[in-house]
C-alpha positions in Angstrom: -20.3 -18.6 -12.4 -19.0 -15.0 -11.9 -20.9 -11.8 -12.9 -19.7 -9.2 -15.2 -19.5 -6.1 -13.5 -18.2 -3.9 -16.7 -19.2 -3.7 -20.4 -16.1 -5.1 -22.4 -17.1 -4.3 -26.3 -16.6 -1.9 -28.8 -16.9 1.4 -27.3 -17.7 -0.3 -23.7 -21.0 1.1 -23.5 -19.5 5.4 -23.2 -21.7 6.5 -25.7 -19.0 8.7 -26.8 -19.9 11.5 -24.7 -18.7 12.3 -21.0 -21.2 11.9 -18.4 -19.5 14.0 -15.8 -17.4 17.3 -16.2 -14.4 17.9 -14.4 -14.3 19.5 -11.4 -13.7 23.6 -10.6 -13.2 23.7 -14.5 -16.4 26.6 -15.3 -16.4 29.9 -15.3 -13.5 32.7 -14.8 -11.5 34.3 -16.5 -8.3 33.2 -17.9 -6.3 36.4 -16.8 -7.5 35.0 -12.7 -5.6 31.8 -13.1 -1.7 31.5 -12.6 0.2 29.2 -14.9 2.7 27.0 -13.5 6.3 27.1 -14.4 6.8 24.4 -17.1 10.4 24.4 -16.3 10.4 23.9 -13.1 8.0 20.8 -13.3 10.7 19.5 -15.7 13.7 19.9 -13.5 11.6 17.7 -10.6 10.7 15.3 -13.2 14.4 15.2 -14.4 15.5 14.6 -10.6 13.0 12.3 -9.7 13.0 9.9 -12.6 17.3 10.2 -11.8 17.8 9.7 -8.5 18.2 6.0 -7.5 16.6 6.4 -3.9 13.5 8.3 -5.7 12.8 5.3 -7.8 13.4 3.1 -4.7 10.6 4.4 -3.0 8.3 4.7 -6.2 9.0 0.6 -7.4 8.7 -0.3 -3.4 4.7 1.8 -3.4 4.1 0.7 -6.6 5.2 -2.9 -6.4 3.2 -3.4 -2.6 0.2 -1.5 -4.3 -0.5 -2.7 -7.8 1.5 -6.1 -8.0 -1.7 -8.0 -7.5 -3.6 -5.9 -10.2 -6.6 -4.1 -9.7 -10.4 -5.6 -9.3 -13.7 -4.1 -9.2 -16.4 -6.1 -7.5 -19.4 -5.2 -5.8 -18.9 -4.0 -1.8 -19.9 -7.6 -0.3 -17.4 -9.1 -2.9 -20.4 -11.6 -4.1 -19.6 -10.6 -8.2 -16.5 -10.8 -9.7 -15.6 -9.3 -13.7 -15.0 -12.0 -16.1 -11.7 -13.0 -17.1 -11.7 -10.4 -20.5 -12.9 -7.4 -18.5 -10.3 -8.1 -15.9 -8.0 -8.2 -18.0 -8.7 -5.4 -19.7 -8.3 -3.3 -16.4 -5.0 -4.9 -15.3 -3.2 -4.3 -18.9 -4.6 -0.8 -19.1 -5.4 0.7 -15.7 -2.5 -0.6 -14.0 0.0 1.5 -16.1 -2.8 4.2 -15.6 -2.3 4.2 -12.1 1.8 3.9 -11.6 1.5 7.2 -13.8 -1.0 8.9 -11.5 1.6 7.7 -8.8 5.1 9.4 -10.6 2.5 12.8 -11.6 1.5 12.9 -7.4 4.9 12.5 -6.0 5.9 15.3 -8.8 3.4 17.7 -8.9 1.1 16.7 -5.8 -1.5 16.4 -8.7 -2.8 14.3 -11.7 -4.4 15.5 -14.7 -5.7 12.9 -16.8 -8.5 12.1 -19.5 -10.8 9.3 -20.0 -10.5 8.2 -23.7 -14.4 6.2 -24.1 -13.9 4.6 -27.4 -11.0 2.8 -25.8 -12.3 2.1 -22.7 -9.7 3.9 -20.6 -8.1 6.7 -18.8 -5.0 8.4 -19.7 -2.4 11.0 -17.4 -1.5 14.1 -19.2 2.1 14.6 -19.9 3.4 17.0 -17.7 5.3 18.8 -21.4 1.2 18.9 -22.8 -0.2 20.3 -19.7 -0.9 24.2 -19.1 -2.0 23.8 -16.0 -3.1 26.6 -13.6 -4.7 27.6 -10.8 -6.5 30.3 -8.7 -8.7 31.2 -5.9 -12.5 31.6 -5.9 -13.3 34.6 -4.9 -16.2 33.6 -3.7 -15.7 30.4 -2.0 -12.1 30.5 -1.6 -11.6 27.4 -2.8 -8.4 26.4 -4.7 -8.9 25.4 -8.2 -6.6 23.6 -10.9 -7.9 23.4 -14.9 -6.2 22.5 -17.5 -6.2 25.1 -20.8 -5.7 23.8 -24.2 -3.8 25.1 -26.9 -5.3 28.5 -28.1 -8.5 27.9 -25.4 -9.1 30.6 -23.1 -11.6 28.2 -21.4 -10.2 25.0 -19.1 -10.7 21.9 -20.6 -14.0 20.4 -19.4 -13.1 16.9 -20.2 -9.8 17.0 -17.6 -10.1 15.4 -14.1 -7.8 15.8 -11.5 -6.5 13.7 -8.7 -5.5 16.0 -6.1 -3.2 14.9 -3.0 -1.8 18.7 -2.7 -2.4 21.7 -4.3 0.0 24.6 -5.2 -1.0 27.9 -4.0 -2.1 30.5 -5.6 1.3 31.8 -6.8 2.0 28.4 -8.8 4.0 27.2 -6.5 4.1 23.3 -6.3 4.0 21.5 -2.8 5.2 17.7 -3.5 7.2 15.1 -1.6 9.9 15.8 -4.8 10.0 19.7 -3.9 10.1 18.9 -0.3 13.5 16.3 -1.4 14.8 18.8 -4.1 17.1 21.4 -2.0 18.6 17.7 -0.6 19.3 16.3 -4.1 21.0 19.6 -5.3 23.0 19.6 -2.6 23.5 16.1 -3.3 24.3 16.9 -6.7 27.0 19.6 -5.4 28.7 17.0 -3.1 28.6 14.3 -5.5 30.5 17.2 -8.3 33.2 18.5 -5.7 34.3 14.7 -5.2 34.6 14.0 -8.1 36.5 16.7 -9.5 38.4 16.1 -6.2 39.8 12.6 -7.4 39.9 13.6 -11.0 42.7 16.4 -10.0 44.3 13.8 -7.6 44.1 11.1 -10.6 46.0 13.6 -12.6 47.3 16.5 -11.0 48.1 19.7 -12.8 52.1 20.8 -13.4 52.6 24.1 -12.1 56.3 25.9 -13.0 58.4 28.5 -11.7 60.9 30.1 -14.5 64.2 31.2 -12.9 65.3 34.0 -15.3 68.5 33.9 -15.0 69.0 30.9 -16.9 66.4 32.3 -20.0 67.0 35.2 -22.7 65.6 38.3 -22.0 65.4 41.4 -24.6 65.0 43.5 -21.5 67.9 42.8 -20.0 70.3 44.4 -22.9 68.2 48.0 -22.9 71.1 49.6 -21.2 74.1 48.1 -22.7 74.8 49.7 -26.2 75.2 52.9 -25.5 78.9 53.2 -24.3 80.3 50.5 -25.1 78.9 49.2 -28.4 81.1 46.3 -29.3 80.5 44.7 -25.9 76.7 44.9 -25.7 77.1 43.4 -29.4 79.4 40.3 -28.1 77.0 39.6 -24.9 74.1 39.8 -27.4 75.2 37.3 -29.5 76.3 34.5 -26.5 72.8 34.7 -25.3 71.2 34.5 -28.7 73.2 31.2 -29.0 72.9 30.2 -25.5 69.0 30.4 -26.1 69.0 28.4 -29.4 71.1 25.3 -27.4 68.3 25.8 -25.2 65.3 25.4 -27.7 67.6 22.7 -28.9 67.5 20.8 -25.5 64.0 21.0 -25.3 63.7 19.6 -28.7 65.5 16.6 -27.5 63.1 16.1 -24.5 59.8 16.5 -26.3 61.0 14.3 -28.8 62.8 12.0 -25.7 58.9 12.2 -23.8 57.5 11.0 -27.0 59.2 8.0 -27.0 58.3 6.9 -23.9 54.7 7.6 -23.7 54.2 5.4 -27.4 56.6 2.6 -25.4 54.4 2.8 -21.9 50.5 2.8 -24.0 50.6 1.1 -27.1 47.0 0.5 -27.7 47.7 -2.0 -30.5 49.4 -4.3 -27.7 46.8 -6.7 -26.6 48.4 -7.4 -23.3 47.7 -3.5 -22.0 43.8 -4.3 -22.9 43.2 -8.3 -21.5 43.7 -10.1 -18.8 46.8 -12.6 -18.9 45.0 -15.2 -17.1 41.4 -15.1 -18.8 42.3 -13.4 -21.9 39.3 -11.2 -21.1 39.5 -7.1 -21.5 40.3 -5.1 -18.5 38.2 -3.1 -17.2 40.1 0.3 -18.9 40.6 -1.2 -22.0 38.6 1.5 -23.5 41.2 4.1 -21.9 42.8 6.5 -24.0 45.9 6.2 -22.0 46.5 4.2 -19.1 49.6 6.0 -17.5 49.9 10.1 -17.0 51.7 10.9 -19.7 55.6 12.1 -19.6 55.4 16.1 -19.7 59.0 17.4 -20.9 59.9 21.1 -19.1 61.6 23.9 -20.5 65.8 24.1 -19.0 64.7 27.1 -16.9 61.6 25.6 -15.5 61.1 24.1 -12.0 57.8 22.6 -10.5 56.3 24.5 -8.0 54.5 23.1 -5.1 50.5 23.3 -4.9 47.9 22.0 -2.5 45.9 18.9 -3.9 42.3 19.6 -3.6 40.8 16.8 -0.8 37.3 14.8 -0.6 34.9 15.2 1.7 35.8 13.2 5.0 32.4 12.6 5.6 31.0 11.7 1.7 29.7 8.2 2.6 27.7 9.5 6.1 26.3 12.4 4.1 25.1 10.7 1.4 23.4 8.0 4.1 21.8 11.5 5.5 20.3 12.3 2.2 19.0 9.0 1.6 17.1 8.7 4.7 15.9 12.7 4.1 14.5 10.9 0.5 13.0 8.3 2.0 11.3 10.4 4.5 9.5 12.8 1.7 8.9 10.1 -0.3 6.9 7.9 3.3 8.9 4.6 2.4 11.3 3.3 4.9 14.5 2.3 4.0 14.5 -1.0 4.8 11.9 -1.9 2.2 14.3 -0.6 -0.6 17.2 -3.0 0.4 18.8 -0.3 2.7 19.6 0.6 6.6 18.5 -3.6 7.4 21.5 -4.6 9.2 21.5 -5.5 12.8 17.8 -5.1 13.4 15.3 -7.4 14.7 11.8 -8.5 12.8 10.2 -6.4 15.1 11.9 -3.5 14.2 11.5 -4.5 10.8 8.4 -5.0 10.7 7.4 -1.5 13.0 9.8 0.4 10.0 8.0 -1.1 7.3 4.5 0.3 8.8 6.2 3.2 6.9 5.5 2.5 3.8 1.9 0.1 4.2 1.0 4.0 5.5 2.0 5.5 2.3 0.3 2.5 0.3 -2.7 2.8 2.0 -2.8 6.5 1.2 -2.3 6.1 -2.1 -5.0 3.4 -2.2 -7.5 6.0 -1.0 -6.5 8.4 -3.8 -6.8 6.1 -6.2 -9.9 4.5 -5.5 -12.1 7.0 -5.9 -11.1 8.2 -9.3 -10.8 4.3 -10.8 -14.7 4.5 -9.4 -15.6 7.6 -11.1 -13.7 6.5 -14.3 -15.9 3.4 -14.2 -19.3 5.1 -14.3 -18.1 6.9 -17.1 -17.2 4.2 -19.1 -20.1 1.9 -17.9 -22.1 3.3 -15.4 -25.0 1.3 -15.1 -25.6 0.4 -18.7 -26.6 -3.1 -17.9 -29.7 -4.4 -16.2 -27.1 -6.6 -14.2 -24.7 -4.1 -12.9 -24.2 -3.0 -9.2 -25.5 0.5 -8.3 -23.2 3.2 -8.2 -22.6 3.0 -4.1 -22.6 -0.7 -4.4 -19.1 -0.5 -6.2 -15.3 -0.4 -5.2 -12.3 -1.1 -6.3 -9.5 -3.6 -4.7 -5.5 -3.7 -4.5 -5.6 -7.8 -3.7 -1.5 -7.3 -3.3 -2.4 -5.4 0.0 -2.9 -8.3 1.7 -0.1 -10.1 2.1 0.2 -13.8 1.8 1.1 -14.3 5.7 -2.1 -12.7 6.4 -4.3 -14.9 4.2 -2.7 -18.1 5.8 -3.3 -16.7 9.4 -6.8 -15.9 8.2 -6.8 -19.4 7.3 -5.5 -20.9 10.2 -8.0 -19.3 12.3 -11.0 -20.4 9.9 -12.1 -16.8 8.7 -11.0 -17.7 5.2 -12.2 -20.7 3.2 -9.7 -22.9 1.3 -11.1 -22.1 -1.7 -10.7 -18.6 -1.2 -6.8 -19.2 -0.4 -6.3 -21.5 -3.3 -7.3 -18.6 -5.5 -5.1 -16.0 -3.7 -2.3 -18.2 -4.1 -2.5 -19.0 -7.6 -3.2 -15.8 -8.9 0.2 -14.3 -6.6 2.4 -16.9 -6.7 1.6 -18.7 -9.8 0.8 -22.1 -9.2 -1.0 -24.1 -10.9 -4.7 -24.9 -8.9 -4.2 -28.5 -9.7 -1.2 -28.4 -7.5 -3.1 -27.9 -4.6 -4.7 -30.3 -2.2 -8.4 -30.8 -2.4 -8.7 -31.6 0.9 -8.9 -29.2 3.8 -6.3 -29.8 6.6 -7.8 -28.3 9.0 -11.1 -31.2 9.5 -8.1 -33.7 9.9 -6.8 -31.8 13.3 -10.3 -31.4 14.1 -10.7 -34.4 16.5 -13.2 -37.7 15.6 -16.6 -37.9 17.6 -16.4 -40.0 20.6 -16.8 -43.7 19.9 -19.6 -45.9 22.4 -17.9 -47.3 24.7 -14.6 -46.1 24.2 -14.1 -43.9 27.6 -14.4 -39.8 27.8 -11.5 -39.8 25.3 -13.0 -41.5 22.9 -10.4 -44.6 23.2 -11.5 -47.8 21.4 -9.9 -51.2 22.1 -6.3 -52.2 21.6 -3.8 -49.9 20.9 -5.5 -47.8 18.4 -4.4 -44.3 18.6 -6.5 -41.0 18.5 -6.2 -37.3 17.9 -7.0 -35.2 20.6 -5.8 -31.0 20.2 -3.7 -32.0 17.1 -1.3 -34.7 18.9 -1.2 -38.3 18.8 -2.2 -40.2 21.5 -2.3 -44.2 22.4 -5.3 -45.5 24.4 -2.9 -48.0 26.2 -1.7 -44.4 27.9 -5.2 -42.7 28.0 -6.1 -45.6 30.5 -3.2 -45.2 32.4 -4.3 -41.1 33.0 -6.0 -40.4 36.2 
């Protein structure tokens, strides 16, 4: 029967007070710490939590890491927490830690609290977080606190996990600001080509007006003088040479109006479904399906104009910027479905030691802190739990499943052991499992008396010698 290793009660044995006090949080003076620009913490949260790669790379380190859950157990694994205490920790610290993941690729940092009466730790969110930090002047250390509202005092109750810290200007040093100039050039691309093949969709009319054919008042300044009756007459045919002319324009707009209701009639369901299926096209939700007929004036003429162009190279850039994310964020890109093709397992498998780097430092980030949040919360408050350096913490999805069966092949795991792995990863039921260990029945029977060096009894009665079958008629036969 399994030992608790953690208090799972009403108030989980805090005592409703802190036992520790955050780190490089005492002392100072509020004018010696810089504040960190809020909006700039935003716009990297804004581009991380939007950009498809980003999130990629965070579900591939999350998913490797904390798929399996989270277990505390003593260092020489001989106690493991009860099922209500585990659970506990996987429902509440697991969503803990994927958000100490998103605030360390953001920031490089992780404020967070540890709430006792509920028995867990919370991240600060980034819009409730004056952060700053400064430089002892004595030690020269750098030092993050957190202030509260109207506090000229950092927060004693605020840890941090630290994988980088900004310098003593504010400024932030992340994998997301390393990837930030590539995903605002990204953006710019991504805007050009697209107004690029909106203008080629539907390209503006540009006209040219030949005068000649319009009215012009200007025209008739000189005429009037001399000759009055004939300025009057010329006056007069252009006047009504310029009314048949708004008149013929009449007639087209009214001409182009026609045919634009004839070619989109959104009330006709067979502009909107499929003829076949009866299903709705994909544009059915299109204003108008066809450019619409533009009438010109009598005296107009389109004029030519270059047609902006996309990017030759928009699929190979955007490949660039990919692999630039997936090198700031330390996940390959074959372990987010990308960059796979034509490669062999060992390559595979040599890429993906990418990302088991980047889990594995994450792991060490984490563990600590899930430590230190534990003897807060139930540090040593029973007779039966482990001293403090007797704890740690596990990631069981670490391992991976081919590593346990290899482990188990070479008789360094025990089938019960295995049985457990596999049921808590892959779901199956323990009464799915064989009881009986495989392994004793390719372990070869103990020699019979009088049955040869092999072991070989009468008649044909076969034996298992290294794991294949072999007939005694033939064992004879062997020099």
């Amino acid at each position: 029967m399994s030992h608790a290793i953690g208090a799972h009660a009403a108030g989980h044995g805090a005592g409703g007070a802190h036992q520790q006090l955050a780190r490089n949080t005492t002392g100072g003076n509020s004018n010696d710490w810089t504040r960190l620009d809020l909006r700039a913490i935003s716009a990297l949260y804004i581009a991380y939590k939007t950009d498809p790669v980003a999130q990629a790379c965070r579900n591939a380190v999350i998913s490797r890491l904390l798929s399996g859950g989270i277990l505390y157990t003593r260092s020489d694994f001989s106690s493991l927490p009860d099922d209500e205490f585990n659970d506990h920790i996987n429902s509440r610290f697991t969503d803990f830690c994927r958000q100490a993941i998103d605030s360390l690729y953001v920031t490089g940092f992780c404020p967070y609290v540890i709430d006792p009466d509920a028995g867990v730790p919370r991240v600060v969110p980034y819009t409730r977080a004056d952060v700053r930090v400064r430089i002892d002047p004595m030690t020269f250390e750098t030092q993050l606190a957190l202030f509260r509202e109207d506090d000229d005092q950092p927060a004693p109750d605020v840890y941090f996990i630290v994988q980088s810290f900004p310098d003593e200007f504010g400024s932030l040093h992340s994998a997301m600001t390393c990837y930030y100039e590539a995903r605002i050039f990204k953006d710019m691309i991504w805007r050009t080509t697209a107004e690029a093949e909106s203008t080629r969709a539907r390209p503006p009319i540009y006209t040219t007006t030949e005068t000649d054919r319009a009215f012009e008042e200007r025209r008739l300044a000189h005429v009037g003088e001399v000759d009055g009756l004939r300025a009057s007459i010329t006056r007069d045919n252009m006047l009504v040479r310029n009314r048949v002319i708004g008149d013929v324009h009449a007639q087209q707009e009214r001409l182009a109006e026609m045919l634009n209701a004839s070619r989109v009639d959104t009330s006709d369901p067979s502009y909107r479904s499929d003829p076949i299926t009866g299903l709705r096209n994909y544009d059915a939700d299109l204003a108008q399906k066809y450019s619409p007929i533009i009438p010109l004036p009598v005296d107009a003429r389109v004029a030519t104009t270059p047609m902006p162009v996309a990017r030759p190279d928009f699929v190979a850039v955007n490949e660039h910027l990919q692999q630039l994310a997936s090198m700031a964020f330390g996940v390959n890109l074959e372990a987010v479905g990308g960059n796979s093709a034509f490669k062999s397992s060992d390559a595979m498998n040599s890429a993906n030691n990418v990302t088991t780097t980047t889990v594995n430092r994450f792991k060490q980030l984490l563990t600590g802190p899930l430590i230190d949040i534990y003897k807060v919360l139930w540090g040593n408050k029973e007779g039966d739990e482990p001293a403090e350096s007797d704890l740690t913490v596990m990631f069981p999805s670490i391992v991976s499943t081919s590593t346990m069966l290899v482990l188990f092949e070479k008789n360094i795991l025990t089938q019960k052991a295995l049985l457990a792995y596999l049921h808590k990863h892959l779901g199956l039921p323990i009464a799915s499992f064989e009881k009986k260990d495989y392994r004793q029945a390719m372990q070869a029977p103990p020699p019979a008396s009088g049955g040869g060096a092999f072991g070989a009894g009468a008649g044909g009665a076969g034996v298992k010698t290294g794991g294949l079958q072999l007939n005694a008629d033939l064992i004879r036969m062997m020099p």
